[in-house]
C-alpha positions as CSV (number, residue, x, y, z in Angstrom):
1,X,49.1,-210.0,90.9
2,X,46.0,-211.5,91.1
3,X,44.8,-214.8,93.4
4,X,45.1,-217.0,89.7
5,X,48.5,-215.6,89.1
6,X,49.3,-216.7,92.4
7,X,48.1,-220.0,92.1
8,X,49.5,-220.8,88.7
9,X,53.2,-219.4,90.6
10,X,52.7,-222.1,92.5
11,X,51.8,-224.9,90.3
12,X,55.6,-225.5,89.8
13,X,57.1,-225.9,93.3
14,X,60.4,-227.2,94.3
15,X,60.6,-230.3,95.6
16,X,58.4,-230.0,99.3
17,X,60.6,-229.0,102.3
18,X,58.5,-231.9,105.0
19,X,59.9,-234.4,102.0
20,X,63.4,-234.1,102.9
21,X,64.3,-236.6,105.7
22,X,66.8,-235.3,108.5
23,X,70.1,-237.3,107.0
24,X,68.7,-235.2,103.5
25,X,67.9,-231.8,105.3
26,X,71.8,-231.8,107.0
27,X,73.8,-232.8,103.4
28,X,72.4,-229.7,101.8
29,X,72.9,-227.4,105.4
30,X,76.4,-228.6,105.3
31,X,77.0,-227.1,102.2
32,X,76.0,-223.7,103.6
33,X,77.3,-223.3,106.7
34,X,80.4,-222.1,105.4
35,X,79.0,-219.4,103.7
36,X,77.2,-218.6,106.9
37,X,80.5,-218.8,108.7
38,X,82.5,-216.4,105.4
39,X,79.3,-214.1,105.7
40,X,79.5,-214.2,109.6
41,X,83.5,-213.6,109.5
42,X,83.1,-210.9,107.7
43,X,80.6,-208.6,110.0
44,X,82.5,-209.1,112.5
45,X,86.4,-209.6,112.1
46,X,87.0,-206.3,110.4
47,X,85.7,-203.7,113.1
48,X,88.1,-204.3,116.0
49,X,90.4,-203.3,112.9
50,X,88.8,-200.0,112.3
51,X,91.2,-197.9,114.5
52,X,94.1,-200.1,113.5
53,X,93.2,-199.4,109.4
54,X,92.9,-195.4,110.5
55,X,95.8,-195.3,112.2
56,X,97.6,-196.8,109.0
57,X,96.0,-194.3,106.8
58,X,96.1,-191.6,109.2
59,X,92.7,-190.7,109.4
60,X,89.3,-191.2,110.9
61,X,87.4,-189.5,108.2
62,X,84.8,-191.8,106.4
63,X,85.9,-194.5,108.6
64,X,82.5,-196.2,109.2
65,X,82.3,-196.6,104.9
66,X,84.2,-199.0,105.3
67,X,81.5,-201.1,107.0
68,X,79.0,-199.1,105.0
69,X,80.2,-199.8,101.4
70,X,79.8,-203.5,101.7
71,X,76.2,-203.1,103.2
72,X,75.3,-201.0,100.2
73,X,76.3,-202.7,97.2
74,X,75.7,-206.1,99.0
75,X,71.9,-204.6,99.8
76,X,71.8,-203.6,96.2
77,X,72.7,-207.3,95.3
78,X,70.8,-209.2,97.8
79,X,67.1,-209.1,95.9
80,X,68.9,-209.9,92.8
81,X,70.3,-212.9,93.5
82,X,67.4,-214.0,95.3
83,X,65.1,-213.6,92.4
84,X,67.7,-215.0,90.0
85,X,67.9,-217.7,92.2
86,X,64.3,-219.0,92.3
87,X,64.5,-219.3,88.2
88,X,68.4,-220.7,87.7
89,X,68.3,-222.3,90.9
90,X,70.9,-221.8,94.7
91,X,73.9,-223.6,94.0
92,X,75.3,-221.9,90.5
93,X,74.5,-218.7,91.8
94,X,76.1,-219.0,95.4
95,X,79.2,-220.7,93.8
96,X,79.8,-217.3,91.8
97,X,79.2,-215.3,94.6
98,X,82.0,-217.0,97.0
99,X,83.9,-216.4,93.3
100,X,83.5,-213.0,93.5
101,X,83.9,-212.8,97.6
102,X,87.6,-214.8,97.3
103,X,88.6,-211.8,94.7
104,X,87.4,-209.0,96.2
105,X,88.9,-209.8,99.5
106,X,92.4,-209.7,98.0
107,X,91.9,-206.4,97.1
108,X,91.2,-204.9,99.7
109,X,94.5,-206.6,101.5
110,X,96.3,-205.1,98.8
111,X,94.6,-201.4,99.2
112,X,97.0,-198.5,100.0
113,X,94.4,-195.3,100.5
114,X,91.4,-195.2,102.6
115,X,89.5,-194.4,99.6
116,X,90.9,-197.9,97.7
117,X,89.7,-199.8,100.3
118,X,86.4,-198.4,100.6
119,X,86.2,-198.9,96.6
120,X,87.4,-202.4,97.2
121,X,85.0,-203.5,100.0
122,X,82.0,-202.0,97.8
123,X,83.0,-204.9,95.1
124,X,83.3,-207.4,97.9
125,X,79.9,-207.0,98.5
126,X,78.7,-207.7,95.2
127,X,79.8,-210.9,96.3
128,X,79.0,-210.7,100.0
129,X,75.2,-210.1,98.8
130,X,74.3,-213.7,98.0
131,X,76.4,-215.5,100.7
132,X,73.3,-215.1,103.6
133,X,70.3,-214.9,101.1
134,X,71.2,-217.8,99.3
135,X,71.9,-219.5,102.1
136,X,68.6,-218.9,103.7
137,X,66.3,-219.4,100.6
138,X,68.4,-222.6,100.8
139,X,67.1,-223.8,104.1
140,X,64.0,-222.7,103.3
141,X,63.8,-225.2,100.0
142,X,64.6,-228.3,102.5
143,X,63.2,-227.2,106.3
144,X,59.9,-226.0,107.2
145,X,59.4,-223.3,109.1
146,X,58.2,-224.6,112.5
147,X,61.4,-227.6,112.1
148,X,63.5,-224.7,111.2
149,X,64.7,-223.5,114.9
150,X,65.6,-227.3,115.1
151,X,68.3,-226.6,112.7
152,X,69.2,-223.2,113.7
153,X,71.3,-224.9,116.5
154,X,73.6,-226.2,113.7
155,X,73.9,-222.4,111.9
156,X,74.1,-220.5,115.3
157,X,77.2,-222.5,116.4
158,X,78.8,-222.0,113.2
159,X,77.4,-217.8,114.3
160,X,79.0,-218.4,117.4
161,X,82.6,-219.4,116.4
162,X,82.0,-216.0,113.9
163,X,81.1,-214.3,116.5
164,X,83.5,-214.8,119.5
165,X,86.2,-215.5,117.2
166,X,86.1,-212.6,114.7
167,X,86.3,-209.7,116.7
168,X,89.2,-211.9,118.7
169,X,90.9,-212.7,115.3
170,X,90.5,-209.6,114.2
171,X,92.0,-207.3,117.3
172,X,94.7,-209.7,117.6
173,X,95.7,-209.6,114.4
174,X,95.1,-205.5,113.5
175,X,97.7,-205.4,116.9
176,X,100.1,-208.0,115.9
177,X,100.5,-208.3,112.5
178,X,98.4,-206.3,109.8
179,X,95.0,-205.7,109.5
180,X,95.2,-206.6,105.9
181,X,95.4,-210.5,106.9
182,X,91.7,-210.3,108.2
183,X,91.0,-210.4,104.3
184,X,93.8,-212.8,103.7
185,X,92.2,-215.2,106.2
186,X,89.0,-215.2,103.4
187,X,91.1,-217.2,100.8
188,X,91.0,-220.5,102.6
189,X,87.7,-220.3,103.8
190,X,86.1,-219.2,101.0
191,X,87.8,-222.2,99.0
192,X,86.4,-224.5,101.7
193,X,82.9,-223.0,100.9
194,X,83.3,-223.0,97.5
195,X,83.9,-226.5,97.7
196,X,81.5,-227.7,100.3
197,X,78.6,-225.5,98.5
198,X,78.8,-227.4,95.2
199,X,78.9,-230.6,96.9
200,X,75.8,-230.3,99.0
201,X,73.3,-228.6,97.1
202,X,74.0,-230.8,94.0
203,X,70.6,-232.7,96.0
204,X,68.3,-229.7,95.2
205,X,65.6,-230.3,92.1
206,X,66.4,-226.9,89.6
207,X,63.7,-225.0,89.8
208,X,61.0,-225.8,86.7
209,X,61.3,-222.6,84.2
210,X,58.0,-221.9,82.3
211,X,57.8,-219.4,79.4
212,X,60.6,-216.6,78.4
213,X,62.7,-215.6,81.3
214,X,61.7,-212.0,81.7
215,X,64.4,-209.8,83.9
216,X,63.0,-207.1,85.6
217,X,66.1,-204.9,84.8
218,X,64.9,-201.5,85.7
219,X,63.5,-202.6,88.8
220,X,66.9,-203.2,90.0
221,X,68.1,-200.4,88.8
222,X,65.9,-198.3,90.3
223,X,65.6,-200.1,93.7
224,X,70.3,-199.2,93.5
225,X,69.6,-196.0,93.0
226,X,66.7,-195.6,95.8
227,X,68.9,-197.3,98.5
228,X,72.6,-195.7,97.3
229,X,70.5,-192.2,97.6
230,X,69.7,-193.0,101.2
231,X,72.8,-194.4,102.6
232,X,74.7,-191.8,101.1
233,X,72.3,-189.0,102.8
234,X,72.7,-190.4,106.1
235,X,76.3,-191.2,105.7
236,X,76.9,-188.2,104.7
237,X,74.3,-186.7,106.9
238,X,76.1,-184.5,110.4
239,X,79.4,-185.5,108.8
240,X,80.5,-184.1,105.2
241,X,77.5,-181.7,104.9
242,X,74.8,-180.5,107.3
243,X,71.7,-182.5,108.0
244,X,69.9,-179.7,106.7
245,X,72.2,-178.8,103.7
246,X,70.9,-179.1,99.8
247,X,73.0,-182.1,99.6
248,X,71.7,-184.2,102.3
249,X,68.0,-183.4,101.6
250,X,68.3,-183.3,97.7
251,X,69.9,-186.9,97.8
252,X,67.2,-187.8,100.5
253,X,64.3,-186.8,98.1
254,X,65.7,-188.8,95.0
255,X,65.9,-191.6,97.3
256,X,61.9,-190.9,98.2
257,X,61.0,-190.6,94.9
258,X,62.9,-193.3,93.7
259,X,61.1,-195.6,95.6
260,X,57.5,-194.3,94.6
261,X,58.8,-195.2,90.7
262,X,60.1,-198.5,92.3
263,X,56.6,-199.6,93.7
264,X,55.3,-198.2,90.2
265,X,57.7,-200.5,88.1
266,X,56.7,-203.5,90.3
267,X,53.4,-203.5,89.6
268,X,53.8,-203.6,86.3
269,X,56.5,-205.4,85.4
270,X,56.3,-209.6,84.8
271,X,58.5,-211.0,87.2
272,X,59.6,-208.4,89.2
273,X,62.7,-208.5,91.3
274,X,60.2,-207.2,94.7
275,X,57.1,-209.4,93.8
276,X,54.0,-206.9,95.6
277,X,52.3,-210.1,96.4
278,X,54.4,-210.9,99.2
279,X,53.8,-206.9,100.9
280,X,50.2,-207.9,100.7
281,X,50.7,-211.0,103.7
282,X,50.3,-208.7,107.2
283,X,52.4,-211.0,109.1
284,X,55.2,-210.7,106.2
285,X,54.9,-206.6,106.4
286,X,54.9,-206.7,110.2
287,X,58.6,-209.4,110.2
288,X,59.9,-207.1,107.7
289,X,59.5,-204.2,110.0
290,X,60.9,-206.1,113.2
291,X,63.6,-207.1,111.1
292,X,64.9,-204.2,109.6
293,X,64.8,-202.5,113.3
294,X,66.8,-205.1,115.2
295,X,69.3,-205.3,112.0
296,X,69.8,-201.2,113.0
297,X,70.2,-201.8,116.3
298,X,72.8,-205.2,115.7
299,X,74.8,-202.7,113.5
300,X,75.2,-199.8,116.0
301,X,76.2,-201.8,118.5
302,X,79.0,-204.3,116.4
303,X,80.1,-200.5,115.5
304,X,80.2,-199.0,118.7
305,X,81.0,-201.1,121.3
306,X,84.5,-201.6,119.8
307,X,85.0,-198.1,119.9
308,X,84.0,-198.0,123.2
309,X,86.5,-199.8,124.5
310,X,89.2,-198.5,122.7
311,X,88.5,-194.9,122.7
312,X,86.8,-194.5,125.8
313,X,88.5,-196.9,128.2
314,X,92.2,-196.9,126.5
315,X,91.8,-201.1,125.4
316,X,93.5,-202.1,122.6
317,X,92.2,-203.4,119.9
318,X,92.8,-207.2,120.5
319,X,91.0,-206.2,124.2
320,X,88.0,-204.8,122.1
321,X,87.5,-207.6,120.4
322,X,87.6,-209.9,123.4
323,X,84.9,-207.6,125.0
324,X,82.7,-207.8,122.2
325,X,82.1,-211.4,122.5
326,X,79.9,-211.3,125.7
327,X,77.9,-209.3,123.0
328,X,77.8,-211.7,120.3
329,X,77.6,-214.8,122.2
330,X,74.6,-213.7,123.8
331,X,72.9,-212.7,120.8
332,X,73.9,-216.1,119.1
333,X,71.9,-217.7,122.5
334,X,68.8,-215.2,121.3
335,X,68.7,-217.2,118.0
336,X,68.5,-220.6,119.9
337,X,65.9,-218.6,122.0
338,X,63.5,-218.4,119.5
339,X,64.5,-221.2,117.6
340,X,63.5,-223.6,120.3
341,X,60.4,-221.1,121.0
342,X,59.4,-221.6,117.4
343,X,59.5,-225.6,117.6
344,X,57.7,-225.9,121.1
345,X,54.7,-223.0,120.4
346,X,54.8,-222.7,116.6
347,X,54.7,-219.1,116.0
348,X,56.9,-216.7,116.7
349,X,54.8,-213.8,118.1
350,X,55.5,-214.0,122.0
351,X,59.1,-214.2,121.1
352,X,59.5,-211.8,119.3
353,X,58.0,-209.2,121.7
354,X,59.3,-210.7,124.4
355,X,62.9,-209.9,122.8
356,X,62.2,-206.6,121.7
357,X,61.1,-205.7,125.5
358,X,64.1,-206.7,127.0
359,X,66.5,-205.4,124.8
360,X,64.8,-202.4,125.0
361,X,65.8,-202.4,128.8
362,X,68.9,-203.1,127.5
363,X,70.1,-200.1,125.8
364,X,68.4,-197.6,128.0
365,X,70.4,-199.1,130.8
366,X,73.1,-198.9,128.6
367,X,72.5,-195.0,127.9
368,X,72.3,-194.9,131.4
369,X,75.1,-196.3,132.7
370,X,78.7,-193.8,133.9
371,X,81.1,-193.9,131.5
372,X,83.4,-194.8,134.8
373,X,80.8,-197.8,135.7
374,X,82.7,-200.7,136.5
375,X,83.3,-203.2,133.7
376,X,81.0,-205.7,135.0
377,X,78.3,-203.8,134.8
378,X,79.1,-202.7,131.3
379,X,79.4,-206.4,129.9
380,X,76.3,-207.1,131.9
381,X,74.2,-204.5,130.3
382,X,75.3,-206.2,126.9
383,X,74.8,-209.6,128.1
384,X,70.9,-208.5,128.4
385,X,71.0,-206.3,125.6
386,X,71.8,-208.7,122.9
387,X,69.8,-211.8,123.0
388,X,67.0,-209.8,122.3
389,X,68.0,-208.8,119.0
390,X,69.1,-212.7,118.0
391,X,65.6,-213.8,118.6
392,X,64.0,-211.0,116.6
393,X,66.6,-211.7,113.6
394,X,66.0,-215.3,113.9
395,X,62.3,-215.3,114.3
396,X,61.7,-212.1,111.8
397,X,62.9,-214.3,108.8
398,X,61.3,-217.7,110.1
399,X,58.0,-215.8,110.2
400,X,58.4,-214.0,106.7
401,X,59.1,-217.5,105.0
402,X,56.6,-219.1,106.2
403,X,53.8,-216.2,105.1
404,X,54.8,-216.2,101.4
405,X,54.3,-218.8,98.4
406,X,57.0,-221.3,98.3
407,X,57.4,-220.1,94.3
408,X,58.6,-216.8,96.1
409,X,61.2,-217.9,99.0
410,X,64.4,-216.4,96.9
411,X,62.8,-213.1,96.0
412,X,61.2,-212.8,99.4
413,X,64.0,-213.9,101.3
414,X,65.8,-210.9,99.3
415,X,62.9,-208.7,99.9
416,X,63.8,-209.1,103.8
417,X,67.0,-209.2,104.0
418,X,67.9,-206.5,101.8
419,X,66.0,-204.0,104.1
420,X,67.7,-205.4,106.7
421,X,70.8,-204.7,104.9
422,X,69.7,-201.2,105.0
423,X,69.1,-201.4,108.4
424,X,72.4,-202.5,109.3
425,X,74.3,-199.8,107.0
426,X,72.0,-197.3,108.5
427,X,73.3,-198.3,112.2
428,X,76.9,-198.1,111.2
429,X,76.4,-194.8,109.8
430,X,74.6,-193.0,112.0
431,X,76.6,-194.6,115.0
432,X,79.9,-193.4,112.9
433,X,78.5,-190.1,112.6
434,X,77.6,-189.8,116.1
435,X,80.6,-190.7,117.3
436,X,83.0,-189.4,114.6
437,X,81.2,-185.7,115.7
438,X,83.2,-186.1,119.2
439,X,86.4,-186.6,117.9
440,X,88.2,-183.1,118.1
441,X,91.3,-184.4,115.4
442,X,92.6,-182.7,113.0
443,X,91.8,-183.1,110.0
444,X,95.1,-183.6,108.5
445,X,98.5,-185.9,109.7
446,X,98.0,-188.1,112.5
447,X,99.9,-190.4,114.5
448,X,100.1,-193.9,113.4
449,X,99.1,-197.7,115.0
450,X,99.0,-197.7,118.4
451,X,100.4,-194.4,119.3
452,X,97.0,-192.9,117.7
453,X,94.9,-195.5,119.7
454,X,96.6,-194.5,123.2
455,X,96.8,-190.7,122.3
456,X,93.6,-190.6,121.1
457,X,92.1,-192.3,124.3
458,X,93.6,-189.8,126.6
459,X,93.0,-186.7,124.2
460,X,88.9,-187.8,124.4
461,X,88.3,-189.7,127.3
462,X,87.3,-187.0,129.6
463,X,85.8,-185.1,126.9
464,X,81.7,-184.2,127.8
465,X,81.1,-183.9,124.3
466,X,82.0,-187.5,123.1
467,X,80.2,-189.0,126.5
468,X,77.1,-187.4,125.0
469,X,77.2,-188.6,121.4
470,X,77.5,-192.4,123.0
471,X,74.8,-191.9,125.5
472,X,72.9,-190.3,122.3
473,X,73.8,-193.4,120.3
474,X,72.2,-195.9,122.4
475,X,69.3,-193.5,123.4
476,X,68.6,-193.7,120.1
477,X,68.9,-197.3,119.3
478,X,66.8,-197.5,122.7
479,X,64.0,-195.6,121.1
480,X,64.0,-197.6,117.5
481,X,63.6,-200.7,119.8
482,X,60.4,-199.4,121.5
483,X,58.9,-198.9,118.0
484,X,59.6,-202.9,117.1
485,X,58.2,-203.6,120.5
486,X,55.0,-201.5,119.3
487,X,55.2,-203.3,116.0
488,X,54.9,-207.0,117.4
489,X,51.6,-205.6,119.3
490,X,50.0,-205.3,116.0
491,X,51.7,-208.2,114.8
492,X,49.3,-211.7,113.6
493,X,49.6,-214.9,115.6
494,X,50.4,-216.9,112.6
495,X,50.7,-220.5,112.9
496,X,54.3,-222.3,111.1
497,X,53.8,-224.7,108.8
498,X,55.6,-227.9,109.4
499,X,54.4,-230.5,112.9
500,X,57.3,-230.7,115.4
501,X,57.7,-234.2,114.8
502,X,57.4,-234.1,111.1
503,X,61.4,-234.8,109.9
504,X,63.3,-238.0,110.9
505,X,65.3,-238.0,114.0
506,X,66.7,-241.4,114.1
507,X,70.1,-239.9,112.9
508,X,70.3,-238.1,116.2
């Protein structure tokens, strides 16, 4: 696309984000923040469940699919509705997502084979993939990007009561009830969104169409079958065939050249769903990077940590959960971090290698540390470990807004996040498979709710074999975080748009 193409894209902008006053800026955030908090919910309440759902269905096989489904489909999704979005507009399409979300969720309460609900959850996120995209193209049309820390504070306490509460809701209610009601639990909330959503963003000018919509259909076709081809090889990968096996590679290669006809098709096409004038901006390349790291290293420890404590140290699953939220409180503080970095300094830069440093500390002390190490020193090293990765997520998508055209918020807000969607489901699984691989069960019957949790604990906990595959787990995610510390070297000092001072404050 050429500098006049560019131009003419933005001839036609929303209404400016430094015209909305603060009293304007918090009516349309309200009507997001509870499809932060369904998006939120839904990372985090079901994985304190995972044991709880394979004791129920007596397996551990393809366990981690169930976390990896809904990445998938929702990463297939996520550019979609992001592009769709900057031509019909947020609200419509975010009310049909929550639609599609409330439906799916009772499904999967209602699933009776592992295999159902891994079906199931891979329709939720069809409806899972517009929640957080949406949401942040949202902001984006109403905040600029140096004010936008500001009202990160509002978003990261909604990520905060997701966060601590979740894997708490979750773990009590796997151990106590069912873990079918942590879909149940979606209903009301997703009503509430539903709800708040078409309220608050009735404020937002629809977007100005000009000329014949043109859908860039085989685009997204092609860009579901390059990222289904990859998930599936690593998921697959060390698990249900070798790394090395015709499977894993053949399905790795499509993947490869998939995404060679994908960057072909984008050049070409009118309005593609990945516009290739956003990969031109350095500073975009460089947050996409950073953020498609951290999201790997945010996913393998929400998957692992859990299991940690319940196969390792004999917790049970509510106890998981209640450890997990040093975790995710601290990495909820990382996003006020940068946030309030981003308002005072105006660029992100310095915070984002200062948080890739020290959670790189973090996870080598974690791959460090005894697996008889006291518990303090466990929840300290996550304590350290995880703010890092708030700031990066935080000031990864901060930065990326602010180097693209506003014409191109949705699509590139898609762009972003559906690599870190890959991320994320490329964490789970290779964490799963890591893991999974030190679990000497048969493949067959096994015991059922908690008398698999406290068997399994004292079958494995002394085992070398599954000590190694954690320690190997967060060496890994150890080294991935030195290559986003490397990548912020290289990364531009760009300035935000938007003076501190530029949005009304009276309200406050």
């Amino acid at each position: 696309m050429t500098a006049t193409d560019n131009t003419e894209r933005e001839a036609q902008p929303r209404i400016p984000a430094a015209s909305f006053s603060h009293a304007d800026a918090m009516r349309v955030i309200s009507g997001v923040i509870l499809c932060i908090l369904l998006a939120a919910l839904d990372q985090t309440v079901v994985i304190p469940a995972l044991p709880a759902i394979a004791g129920d269905f007596g397996t551990y096989q393809q366990l981690s699919w169930i976390v990896a489904a809904y990445l998938i489909t929702s990463t297939i999704s996520t550019p979609i509705y992001g592009k769709l979005s900057d031509t019909y507009g947020r609200r419509r399409l975010l009310v049909a997502c929550i639609g599609i979300f409330i439906a799916t969720s009772i499904l999967c309460a209602l699933a009776q084979t592992m295999q159902q609900l891994i079906g199931f959850r891979s329709l939720q996120g069809l409806g899972g993939g517009g929640l957080m995209a949406l949401a942040q193209a949202t902001i984006a049309d109403v905040v600029p990007p140096r004010e936008r820390g500001r009202y990160q504070g509002y978003l990261s306490a909604v990520w905060a009561i997701a966060s601590i509460g979740g894997p708490l809701v979750g773990g009590f209610v796997a151990e106590h009830w069912s873990w079918r009601w942590v879909f149940w639990i979606n209903l009301p909330l997703g009503a509430m969104a539903m709800w708040a959503c078409n309220k608050g963003l009735r404020q937002l000018q629809a977007p100005v169409k000009t000329g014949s919509l043109r859908i860039d259909l085989a685009g997204m076709l092609v860009l579901a079958g390059a990222i289904s081809s990859l998930l599936l090889a690593m998921g697959w990968g060390g698990h249900e065939y070798a790394w090395l096996s015709g499977q894993v590679l053949g399905l790795a290669g499509l993947g490869v050249l998939l995404i060679f006809f994908l960057v072909i098709q984008e050049k070409r096409a009118g309005d593609p769903v990945l516009p290739p004038v956003v990969f031109t901006n350095p500073t975009y390349v460089f947050s996409v990077l950073v953020s498609t790291l951290a999201a790997v290293l945010l996913f393998v420890c929400l998957f692992s940590i859990p299991l940690y404590f319940q196969l390792v140290r004999g917790t049970t699953a509510a106890q998981s959960g209640l450890y997990v939220a040093p975790f995710m409180l601290a990495n909820v503080g990382g996003n006020l971090l940068g946030g309030m970095y981003a308002r005072r300094y105006g660029t992100m830069r310095g915070a984002l290698r200062a948080g890739s440093a020290v959670t790189f500390a973090g996870l080598a002390m974690f791959a460090l540390l005894p697996f008889d190490a006291p518990l303090w020193a466990v929840i300290g090293t996550m304590v350290i470990t995880a703010p890092g990765i708030g700031i990066c997520l935080l000031g990864t998508i901060v930065s990326a807004q602010n180097a693209i055209p506003a014409r191109d918020v949705g699509a590139g807000t898609g762009a972003l996040l559906v690599l870190r969607s890959v991320g994320g489901a490329s964490g789970s699984t290779l964490a799963g498979a890591l893991i999974a691989s030190g679990l000497d069960m048969a493949h067959g019957s096994a015991p059922h709710g908690g008398a698999l949790l406290h068997r399994s604990a004292e079958l494995i906990a002394s085992s070398a074999k599954l000590a190694a595959n954690f320690e190997a787990v967060y060496g890994f995610a150890a080294l991935l975080c030195a290559i986003a510390f490397l990548v912020t070297l290289r990364m531009p000092n760009t300035l935000l748009r938007g003076k501190a001072p530029s949005l009304s404050i009276a309200a406050e």
